[in-house]
C-alpha positions in Angstrom: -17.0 -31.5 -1.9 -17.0 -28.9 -4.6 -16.6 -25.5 -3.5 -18.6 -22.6 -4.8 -16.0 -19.8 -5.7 -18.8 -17.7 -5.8 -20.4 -18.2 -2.6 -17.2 -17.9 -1.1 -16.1 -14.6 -3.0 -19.1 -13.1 -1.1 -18.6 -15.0 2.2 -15.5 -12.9 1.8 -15.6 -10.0 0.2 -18.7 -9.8 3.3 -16.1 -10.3 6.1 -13.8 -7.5 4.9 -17.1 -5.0 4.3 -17.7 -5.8 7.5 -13.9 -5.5 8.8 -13.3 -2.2 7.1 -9.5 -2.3 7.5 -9.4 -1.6 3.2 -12.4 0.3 2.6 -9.7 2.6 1.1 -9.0 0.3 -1.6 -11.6 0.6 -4.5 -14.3 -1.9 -5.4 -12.9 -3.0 -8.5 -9.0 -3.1 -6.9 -10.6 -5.1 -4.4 -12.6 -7.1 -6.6 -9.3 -7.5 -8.5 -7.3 -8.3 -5.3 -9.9 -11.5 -4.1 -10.3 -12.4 -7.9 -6.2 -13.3 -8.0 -6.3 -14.7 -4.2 -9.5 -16.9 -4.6 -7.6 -18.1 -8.2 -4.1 -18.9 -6.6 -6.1 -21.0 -3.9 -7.6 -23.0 -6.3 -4.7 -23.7 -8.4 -2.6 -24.6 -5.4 -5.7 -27.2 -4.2 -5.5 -28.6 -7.9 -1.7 -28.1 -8.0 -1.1 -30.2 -4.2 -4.2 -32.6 -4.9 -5.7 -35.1 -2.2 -2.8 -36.6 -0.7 -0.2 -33.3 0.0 -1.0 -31.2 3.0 -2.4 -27.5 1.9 0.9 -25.7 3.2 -0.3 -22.4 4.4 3.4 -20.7 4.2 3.7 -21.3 0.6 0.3 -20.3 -1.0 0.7 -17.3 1.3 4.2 -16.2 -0.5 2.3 -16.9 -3.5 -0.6 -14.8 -2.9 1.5 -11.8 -1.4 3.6 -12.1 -4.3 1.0 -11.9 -6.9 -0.5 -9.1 -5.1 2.9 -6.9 -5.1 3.0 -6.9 -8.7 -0.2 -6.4 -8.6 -0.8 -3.7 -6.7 2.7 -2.0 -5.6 1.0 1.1 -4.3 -0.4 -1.2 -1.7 2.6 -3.2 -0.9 2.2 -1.8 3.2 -1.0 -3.8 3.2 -1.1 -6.6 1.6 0.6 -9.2 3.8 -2.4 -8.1 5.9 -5.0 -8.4 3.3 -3.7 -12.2 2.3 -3.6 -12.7 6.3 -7.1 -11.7 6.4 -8.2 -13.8 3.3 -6.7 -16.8 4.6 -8.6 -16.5 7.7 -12.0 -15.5 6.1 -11.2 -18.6 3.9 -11.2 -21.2 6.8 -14.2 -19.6 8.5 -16.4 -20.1 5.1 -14.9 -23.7 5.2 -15.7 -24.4 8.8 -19.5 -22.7 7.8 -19.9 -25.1 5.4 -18.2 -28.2 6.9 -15.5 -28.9 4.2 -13.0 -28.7 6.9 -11.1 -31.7 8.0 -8.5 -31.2 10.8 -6.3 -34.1 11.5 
């Protein structure tokens, strides 16, 4: 299944609107912020392939380090912010079935 990093993005980006833990942060640091998450994830899938298990403790140091240089002034937040991502991630996957638990 191919996913649509679009649809997601606003799956999202509509989960933490909703959420309104980082209204604080603005639209285009947010933008910024899923735009570098959503890109990570996607390399890692490409990076791990088929056959290797998506290890959740290593994109998450990945993300929440690209996000510290990224952001710095936000460095309180954003082990929260991934957190959050990574959850809003598997409920867009579950919505659209691409979820397989062994």
């Amino acid at each position: 299944m191919e996913l649509n990093i679009e649809e997601a993005k606003a799956y999202i980006a509509e989960k933490f609107k909703n959420q309104g833990d980082f209204d604080f942060i603005t639209e285009a640091d947010f933008n910024k912020m899923l735009d570098t998450l959503l890109e990570l994830d996607a390399a890692y899938l490409v990076e791990i392939g088929e056959d290797e298990p998506y290890d959740e403790d290593v994109i998450f140091d990945r993300m929440h380090s690209a996000l510290v240089r990224q952001q710095p002034n936000l460095k309180t937040y954003l082990m929260r912010f991934v957190d959050d991502y990574m959850d809003f991630m598997e409920q867009y996957l579950v919505s659209i079935d691409a979820v397989e638990w062994e």
